[in-house]
C-alpha positions in Angstrom: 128.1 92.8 108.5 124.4 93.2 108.9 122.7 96.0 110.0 119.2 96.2 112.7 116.8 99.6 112.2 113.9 99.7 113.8 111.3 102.3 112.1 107.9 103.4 113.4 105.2 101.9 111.5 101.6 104.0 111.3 99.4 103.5 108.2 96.6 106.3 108.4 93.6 105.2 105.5 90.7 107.0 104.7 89.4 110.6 104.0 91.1 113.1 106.3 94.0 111.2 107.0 96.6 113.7 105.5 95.2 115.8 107.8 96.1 114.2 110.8 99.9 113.7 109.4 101.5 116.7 111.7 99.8 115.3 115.1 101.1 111.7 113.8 104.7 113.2 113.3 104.7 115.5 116.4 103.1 112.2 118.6 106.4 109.7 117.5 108.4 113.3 118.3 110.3 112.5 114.5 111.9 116.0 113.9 113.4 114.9 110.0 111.0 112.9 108.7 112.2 111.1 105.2 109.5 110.6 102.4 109.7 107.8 100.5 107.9 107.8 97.4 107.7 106.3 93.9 107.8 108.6 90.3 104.2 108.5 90.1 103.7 110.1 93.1 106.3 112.5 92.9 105.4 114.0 89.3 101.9 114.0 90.6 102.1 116.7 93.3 101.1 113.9 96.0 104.7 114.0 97.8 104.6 117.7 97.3 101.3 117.8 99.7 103.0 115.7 102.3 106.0 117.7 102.2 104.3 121.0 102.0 101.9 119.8 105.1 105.4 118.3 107.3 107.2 122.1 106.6 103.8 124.0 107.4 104.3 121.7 110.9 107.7 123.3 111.2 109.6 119.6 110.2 112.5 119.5 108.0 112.0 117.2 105.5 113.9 114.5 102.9 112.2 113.1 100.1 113.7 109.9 98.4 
């Protein structure tokens, strides 16, 4: 049996644009957002920014 999702799509580029991740989440009102991420990125502290920034903004996280 297939299955439909439909995801929110928003690609920020460019210097700053972690910055702007908590207004992003907050503006789609997503209250769990999941990470997805690869080993690189993981092991290099990179998903730990992104997760660190989505708790500061009072978000509880996943990170696959």
């Amino acid at each position: 049996m297939p299955t439909s999702a439909a995801f929110p799509r928003h690609v920020l580029i460019g210097g700053g644009a972690l910055g702007e991740l908590s207004a992003l989440i907050n503006a789609l009102s997503l209250h769990r957002p999941l990470v997805v991420t690869d080993p690189f990125l993981a092991e290099s502290g990179a998903a730990g920014r992104v997760l660190n920034l989505l708790a500061a903004a009072g978000k509880s996280t996943a990170l696959f």
